[in-house]
C-alpha positions in Angstrom: 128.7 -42.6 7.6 129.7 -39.4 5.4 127.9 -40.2 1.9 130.5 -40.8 -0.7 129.4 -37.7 -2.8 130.6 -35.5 0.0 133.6 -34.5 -1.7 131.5 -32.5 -3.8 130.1 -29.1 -3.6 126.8 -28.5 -3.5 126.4 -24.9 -2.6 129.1 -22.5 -2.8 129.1 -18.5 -2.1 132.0 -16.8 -2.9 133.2 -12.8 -2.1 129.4 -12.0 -1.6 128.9 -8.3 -0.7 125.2 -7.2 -0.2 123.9 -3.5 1.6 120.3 -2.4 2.9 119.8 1.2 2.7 123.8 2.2 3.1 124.2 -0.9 5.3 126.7 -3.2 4.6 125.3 -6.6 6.0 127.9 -9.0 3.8 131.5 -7.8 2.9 133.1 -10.9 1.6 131.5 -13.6 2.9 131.6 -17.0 1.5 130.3 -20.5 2.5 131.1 -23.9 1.3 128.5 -26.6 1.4 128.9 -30.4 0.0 126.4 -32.7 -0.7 125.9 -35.8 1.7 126.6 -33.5 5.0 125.4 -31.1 7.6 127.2 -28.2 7.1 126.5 -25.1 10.1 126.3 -21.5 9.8 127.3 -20.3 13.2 126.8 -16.5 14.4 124.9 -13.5 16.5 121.9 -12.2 15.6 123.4 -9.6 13.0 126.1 -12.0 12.0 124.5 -12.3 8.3 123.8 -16.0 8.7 120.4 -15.1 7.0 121.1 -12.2 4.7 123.8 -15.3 2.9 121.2 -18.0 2.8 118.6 -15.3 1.1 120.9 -14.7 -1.2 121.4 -18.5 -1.8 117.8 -18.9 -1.6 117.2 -16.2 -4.5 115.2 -13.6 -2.1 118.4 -11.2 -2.3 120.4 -10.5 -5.3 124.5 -9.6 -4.6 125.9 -6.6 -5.2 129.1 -8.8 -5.7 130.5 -12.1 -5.6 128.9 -15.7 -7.3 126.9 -18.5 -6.7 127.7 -22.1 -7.5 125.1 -25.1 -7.4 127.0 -28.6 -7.9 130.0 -26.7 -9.0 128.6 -24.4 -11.6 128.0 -20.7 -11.5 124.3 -19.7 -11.3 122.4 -16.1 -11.3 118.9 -16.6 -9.4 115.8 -14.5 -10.3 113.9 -15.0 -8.0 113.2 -18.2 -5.2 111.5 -20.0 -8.3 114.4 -20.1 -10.4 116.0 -21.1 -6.5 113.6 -24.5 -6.5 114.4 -25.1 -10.4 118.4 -25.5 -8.8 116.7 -28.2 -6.0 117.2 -25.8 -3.3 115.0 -25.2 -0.9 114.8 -22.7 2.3 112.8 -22.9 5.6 112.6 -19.7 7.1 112.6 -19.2 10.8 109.3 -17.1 10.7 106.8 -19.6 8.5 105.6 -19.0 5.3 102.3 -20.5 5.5 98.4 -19.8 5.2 97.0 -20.0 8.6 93.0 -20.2 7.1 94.8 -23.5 4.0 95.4 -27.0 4.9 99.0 -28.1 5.2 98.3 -29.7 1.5 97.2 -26.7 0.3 99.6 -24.7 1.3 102.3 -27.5 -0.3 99.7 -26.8 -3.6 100.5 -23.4 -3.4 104.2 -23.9 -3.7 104.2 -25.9 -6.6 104.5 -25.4 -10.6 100.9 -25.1 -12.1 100.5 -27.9 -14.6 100.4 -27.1 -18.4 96.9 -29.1 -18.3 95.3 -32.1 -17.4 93.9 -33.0 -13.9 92.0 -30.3 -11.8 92.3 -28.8 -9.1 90.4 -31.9 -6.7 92.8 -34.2 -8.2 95.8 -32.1 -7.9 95.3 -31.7 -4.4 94.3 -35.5 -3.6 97.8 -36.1 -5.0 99.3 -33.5 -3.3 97.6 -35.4 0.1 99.3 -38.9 -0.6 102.7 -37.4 -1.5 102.3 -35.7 1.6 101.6 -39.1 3.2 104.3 -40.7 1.7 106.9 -38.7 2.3 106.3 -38.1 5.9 106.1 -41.7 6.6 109.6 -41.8 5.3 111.0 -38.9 7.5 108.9 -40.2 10.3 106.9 -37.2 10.4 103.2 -37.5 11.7 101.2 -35.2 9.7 97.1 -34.6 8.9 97.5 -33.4 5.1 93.9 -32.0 5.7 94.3 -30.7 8.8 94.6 -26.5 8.8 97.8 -25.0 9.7 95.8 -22.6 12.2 95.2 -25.6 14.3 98.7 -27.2 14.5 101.4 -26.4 16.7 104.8 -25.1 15.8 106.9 -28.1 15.3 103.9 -29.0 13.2 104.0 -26.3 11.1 107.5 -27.0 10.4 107.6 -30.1 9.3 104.7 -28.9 6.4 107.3 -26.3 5.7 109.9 -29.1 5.7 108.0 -31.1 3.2 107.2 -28.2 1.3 110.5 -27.8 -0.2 110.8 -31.5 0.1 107.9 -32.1 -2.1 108.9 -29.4 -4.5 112.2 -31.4 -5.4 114.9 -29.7 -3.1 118.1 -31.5 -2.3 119.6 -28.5 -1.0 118.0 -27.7 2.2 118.7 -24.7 4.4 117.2 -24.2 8.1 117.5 -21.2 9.2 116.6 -21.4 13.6 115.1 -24.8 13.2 115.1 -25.6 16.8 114.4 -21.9 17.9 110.9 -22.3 18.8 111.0 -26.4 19.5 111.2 -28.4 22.7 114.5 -30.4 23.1 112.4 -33.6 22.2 111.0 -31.9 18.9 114.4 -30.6 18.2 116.6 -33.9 18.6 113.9 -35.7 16.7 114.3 -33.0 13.5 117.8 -32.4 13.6 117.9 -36.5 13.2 115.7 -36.4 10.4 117.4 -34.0 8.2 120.8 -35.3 9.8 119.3 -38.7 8.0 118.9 -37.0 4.7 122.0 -35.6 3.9 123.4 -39.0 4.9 121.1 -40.2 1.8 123.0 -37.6 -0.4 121.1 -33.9 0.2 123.2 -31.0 1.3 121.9 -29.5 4.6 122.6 -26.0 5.5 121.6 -25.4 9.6 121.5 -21.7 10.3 121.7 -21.5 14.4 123.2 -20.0 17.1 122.8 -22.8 19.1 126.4 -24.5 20.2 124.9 -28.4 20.9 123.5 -28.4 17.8 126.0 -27.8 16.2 128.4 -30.2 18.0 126.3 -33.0 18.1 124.4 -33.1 14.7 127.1 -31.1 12.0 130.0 -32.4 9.7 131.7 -28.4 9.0 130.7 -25.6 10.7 131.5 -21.7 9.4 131.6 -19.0 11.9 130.3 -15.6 10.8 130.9 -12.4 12.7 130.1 -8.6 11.2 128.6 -9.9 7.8 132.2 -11.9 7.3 133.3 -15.1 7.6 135.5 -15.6 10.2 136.6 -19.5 9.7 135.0 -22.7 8.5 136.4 -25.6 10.8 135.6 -29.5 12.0 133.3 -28.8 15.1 134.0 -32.7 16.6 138.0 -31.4 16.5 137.4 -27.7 17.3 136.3 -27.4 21.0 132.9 -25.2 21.9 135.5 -22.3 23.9 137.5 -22.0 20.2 133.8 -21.7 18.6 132.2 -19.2 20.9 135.4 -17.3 20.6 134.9 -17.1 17.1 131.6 -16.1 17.4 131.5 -13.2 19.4 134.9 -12.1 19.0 137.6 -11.0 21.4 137.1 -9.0 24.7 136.5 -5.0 24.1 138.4 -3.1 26.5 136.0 -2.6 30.4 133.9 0.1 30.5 134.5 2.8 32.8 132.1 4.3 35.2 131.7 8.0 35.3 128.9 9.8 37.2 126.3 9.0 39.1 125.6 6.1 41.9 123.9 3.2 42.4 120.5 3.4 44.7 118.1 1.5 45.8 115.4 -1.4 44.5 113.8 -0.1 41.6 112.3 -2.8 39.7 112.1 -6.4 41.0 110.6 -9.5 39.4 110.4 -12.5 41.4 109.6 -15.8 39.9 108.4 -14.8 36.2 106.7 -17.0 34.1 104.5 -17.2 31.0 103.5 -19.2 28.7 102.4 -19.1 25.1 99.0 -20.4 23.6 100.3 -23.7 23.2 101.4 -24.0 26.2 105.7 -23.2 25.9 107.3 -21.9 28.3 108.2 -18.1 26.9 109.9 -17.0 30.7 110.9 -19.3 33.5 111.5 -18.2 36.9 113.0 -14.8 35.8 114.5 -13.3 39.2 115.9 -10.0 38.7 116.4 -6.7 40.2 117.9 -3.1 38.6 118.4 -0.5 41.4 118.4 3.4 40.3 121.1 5.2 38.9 122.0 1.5 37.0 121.8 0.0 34.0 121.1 -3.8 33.8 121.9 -5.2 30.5 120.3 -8.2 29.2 122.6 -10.4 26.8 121.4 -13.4 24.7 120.8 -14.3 21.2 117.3 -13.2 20.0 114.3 -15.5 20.4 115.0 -16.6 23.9 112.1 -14.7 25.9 113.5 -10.7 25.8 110.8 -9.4 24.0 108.4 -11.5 26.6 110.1 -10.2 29.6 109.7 -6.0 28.0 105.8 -6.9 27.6 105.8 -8.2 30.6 107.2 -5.2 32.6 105.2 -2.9 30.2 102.3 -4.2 30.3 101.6 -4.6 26.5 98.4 -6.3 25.0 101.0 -9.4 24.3 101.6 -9.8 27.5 99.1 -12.3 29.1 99.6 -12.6 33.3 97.0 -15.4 33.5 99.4 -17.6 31.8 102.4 -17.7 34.1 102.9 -16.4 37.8 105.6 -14.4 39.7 105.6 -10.8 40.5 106.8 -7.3 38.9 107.5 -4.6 41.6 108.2 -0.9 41.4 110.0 1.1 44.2 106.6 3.2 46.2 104.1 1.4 44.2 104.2 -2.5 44.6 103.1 -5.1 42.5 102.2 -3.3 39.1 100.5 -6.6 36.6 97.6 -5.5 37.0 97.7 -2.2 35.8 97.1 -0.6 32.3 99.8 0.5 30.4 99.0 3.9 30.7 98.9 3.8 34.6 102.7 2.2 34.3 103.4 5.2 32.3 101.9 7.8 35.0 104.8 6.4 37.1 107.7 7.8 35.2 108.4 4.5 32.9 109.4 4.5 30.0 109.5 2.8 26.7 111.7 2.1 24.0 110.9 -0.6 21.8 112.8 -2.5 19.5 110.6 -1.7 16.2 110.6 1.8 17.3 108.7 2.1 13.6 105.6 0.1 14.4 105.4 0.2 18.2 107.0 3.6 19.4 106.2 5.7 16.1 103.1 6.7 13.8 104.6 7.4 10.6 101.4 8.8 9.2 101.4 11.8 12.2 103.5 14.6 12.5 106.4 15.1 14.4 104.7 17.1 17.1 102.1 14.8 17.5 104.2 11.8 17.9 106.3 13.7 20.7 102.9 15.1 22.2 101.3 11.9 22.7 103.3 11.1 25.4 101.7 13.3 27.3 97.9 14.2 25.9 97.0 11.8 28.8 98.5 14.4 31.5 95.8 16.8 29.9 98.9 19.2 29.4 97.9 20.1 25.7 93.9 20.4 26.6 90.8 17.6 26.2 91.2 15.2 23.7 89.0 17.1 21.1 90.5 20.8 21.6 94.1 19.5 21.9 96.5 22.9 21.9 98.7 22.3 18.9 100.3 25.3 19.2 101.5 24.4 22.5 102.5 21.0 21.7 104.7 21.8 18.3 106.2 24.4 20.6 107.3 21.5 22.9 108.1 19.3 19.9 110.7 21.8 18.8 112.5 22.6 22.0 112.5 18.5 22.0 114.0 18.5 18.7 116.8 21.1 19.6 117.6 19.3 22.8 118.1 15.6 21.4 119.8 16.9 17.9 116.8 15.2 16.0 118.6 16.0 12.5 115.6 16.7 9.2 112.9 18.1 11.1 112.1 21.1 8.8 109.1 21.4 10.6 107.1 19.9 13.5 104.3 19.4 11.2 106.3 16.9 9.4 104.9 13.4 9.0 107.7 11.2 10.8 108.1 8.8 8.3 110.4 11.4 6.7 112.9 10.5 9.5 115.9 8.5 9.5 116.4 5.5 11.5 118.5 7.3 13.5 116.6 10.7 14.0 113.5 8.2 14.6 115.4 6.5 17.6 116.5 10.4 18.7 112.7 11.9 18.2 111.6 7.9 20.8 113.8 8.9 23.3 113.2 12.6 23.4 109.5 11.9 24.1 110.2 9.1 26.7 112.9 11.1 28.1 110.6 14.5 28.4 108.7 13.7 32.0 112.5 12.7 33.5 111.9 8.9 34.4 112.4 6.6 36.6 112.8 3.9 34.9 113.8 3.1 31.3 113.0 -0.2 29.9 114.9 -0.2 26.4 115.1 -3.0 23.5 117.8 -2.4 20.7 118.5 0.9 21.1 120.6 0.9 18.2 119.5 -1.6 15.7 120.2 -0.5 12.4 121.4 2.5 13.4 124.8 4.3 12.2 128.2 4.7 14.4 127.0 8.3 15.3 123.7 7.7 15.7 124.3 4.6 18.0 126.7 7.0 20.4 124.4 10.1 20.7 121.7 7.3 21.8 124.0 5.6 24.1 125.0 8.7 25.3 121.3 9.8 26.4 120.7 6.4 28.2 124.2 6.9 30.1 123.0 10.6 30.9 119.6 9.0 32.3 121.3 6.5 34.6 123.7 9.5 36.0 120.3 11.4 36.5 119.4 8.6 39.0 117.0 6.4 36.3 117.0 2.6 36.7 117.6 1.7 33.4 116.8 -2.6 31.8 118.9 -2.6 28.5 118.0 -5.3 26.2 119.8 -6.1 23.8 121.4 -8.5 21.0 124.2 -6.6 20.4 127.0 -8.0 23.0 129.2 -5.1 22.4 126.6 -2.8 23.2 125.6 -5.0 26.3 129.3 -4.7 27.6 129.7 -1.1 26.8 126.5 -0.1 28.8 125.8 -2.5 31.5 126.9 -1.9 35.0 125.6 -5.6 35.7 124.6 -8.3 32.7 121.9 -11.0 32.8 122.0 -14.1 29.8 118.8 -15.0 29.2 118.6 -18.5 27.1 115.4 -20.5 26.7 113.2 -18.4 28.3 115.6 -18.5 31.5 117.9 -15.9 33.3 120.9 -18.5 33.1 124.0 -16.3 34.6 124.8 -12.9 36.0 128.0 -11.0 35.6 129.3 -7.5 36.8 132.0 -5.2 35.4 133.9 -5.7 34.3 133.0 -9.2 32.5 134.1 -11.9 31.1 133.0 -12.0 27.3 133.7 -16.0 26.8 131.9 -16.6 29.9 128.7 -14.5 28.5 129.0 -16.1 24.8 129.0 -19.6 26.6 126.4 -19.0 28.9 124.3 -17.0 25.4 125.1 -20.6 23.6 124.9 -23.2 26.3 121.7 -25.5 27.0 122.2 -26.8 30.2 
């Protein structure tokens, strides 16, 4: 049963507009939540689900629009003056400190006292709060046990009773059940499904379709940084929501230049599993031939950035703890080989965070195009490296990609756009002619002319005969690429579509949890 205050608002957000950097990640968005109910934020990645509850949450401050808490207009400082309003915000990526106990870290969040009782006996009755309070959400939780030593669902619930203990009785969740197993999941979404039933607001931030159906009272749909519709997700059926969600069908790519080829990369059977022992990939079967691009589709989270480690070879990547087999065309099985030797065999690699993984902001332009290839010994040993030689090439690079605010090739990198960044990646990856391209993102964050001139070049690669794996987030960008799209979901390669595709079919398949 609804709880009779649910007539009321709780947590309102009206014609919020908020930008990053010339970005415009909320134009007009608004949400509507009432106390007593579940109330779901439904989107893609990029949707602004997140960017909205920040702002609610007091981490973001609107460029425009107003805030309401139990129907009267707030401005937040700061998530302080957030918890003085009762609400409280867990964050899909935790907030806790690994080396503290779950207490402490609940110690951490709260007011200091004016005086009276130390430290010892502030944290003893931090301990049998704690106690309390899990008993009655049916949580089973060591107070003194360190959150380095607890698994994920763990961890949540301490940052569940975090906000709990801190007096919220607006509670967002923002991915609750991203990183859970369906038992952990049901079991939290009951919990908190139990809580607004005793009179709290809950705010479930998800991309996940069952979820939503089984456990919310409203549901709002954003798409672009807007909202799109709020509607009764019992009444509405799950073909009308993922229609809302990732929009209607963009018109079907078509092909020009170049032909598909043989077998480049195959995985068979690929698994792995993280420390705790969740399954990251299961049984990923897939093959991208030359002269194709094979897009990757699903909502981030669901084992993409796994699978690129795993074909790459980065230090994340950890064979022993799955099985299957990654195959290139003329070589064979390649897990056991370093990174560098995958790179000897024309592969290349462009990251989603090109900033930290592809990019050292701290060197020059020349020098983060010449690294590519210092291995090759083309610019010398190691200690007499021809700089010359290799600004020379960095230049030429430059010209040829149309890497805009290079004044120099001395330049430190982190002088370059987001855009030019991306450009400066994919000239150096793009500089020994390979074979194949493994690419995450391309354009995140990128501008409408930065985003074609990259597309552009991995288009131009796949006509010059390079198998190309295109992961991304972006279903648009998926559609507009792809010769042949994969879903992943759950750590699984769940459906496979060629062009042109059905877009319902690939939001369902991006939502579903069968």
């Amino acid at each position: 049963m609804i709880h009779p205050q649910a007539s009321r608002c709780a947590l309102a957000l009206r014609g919020i507009r908020k930008s990053f950097d010339g970005f415009l990640a909320l134009q007009d968005a608004h949400f509507t939540a009432r106390w007593g109910e579940v109330h779901a934020l439904l989107g893609e990645n990029g949707a602004g689900k997140s960017s909205l509850m920040n702002i609610a949450a007091g981490l973001y401050a609107p460029e425009a629009g107003e805030l309401l808490v139990d129907d009267n207009a707030v401005r937040l400082a700061g998530p302080k003056d957030a918890a003085r309003h009762r609400i409280g915000m867990v964050h899909q990526h935790f907030k806790l400190v690994r080396p503290f106990t779950a207490a402490q870290n609940i110690l951490l969040g709260l007011p200091a006292p004016e005086g009276g009782a130390g430290y010892g006996a502030r944290l003893a009755e931090v301990e049998e709060r704690m106690r309390a309070q899990a008993a009655d959400l049916g949580f089973a939780i060591d107070p003194r046990q360190r959150i380095d030593q607890m698994s994920i669902a763990e961890q949540q619930r301490v940052e569940i009773l975090k906000v709990l203990l801190a007096g919220a009785r607006i509670l967002i969740l923002d991915e609750p059940t991203a990183v859970l197993t369906d038992v952990e999941a049901e079991r939290l979404l009951a919990t908190v499904h139990g809580l607004a039933r005793r009179g709290s607001a809950v705010v479930l931030v998800t991309h996940k379709m069952a979820d939503v159906k089984t456990w919310a009272d409203q549901v709002t749909v954003m798409r672009g940084g807007r909202t799109v519709a709020t509607v009764d997700p019992k009444a509405t059926p799950v073909a009308e929501l993922v229609r809302l969600t990732v929009g209607e069908a963009v018109p079907a790519r078509v092909r020009t230049g170049g032909s598909r080829g043989a077998p480049h990369l195959v995985v068979k059977n690929l698994s792995r599993r993280a420390a705790d022992g969740r399954a990251m990939l299961e049984g990923i079967a897939l093959t991208v031939h030359a002269g194709e691009i094979y897009g990757i589709a699903g909502v981030g989270g669901n084992g993409q950035g796994e699978l690129a480690a795993a074909i790459l070879g980065l230090p994340g990547d950890n064979p022993r703890s799955g099985s299957g087999t990654i195959e290139l065309a003329g070589t064979g099985e390649v897990q056991r080989l370093s990174p560098a030797r995958r790179r000897a065999l024309q592969v290349a690699a462009i990251p989603a965070d090109r900033y930290t993984f592809a990019l050292a902001g701290g060197l020059s332009v020349a020098e983060n195009f010449g690294i590519g290839q210092v291995h090759t010994g083309r610019y010398g040993p190691l200690a007499w490296l021809a700089r010359r030689r290799m600004e020379s090439d960095a230049r030429e690079a430059v010209a040829a990609f149309d890497v805009q605010g290079v004044r120099s090739p001395t330049q430190k990198a982190a002088l370059l756009s987001g855009g030019n960044a991306q450009k400066l990646v994919i000239a150096r990856e793009f500089s020994k002619s390979p074979r194949l391209v493994v690419v995450h993102s391309p354009s995140r964050g990128l501008d409408v002319r930065a985003s074609a001139e990259v597309h552009a070049r991995l288009l131009a690669a796949r006509d010059a005969g390079a198998a190309v794996l295109l992961i991304s987030e972006d279903l648009d960008e998926v559609l507009q690429l792809a010769d042949r799209i994969g879903v992943m979901n759950r750590g699984r390669l769940v459906a496979e579509f060629g062009q042109p595709a059905d877009r319902q079919a690939i939001g369902e398949a991006m939502v579903g949890h069968d």
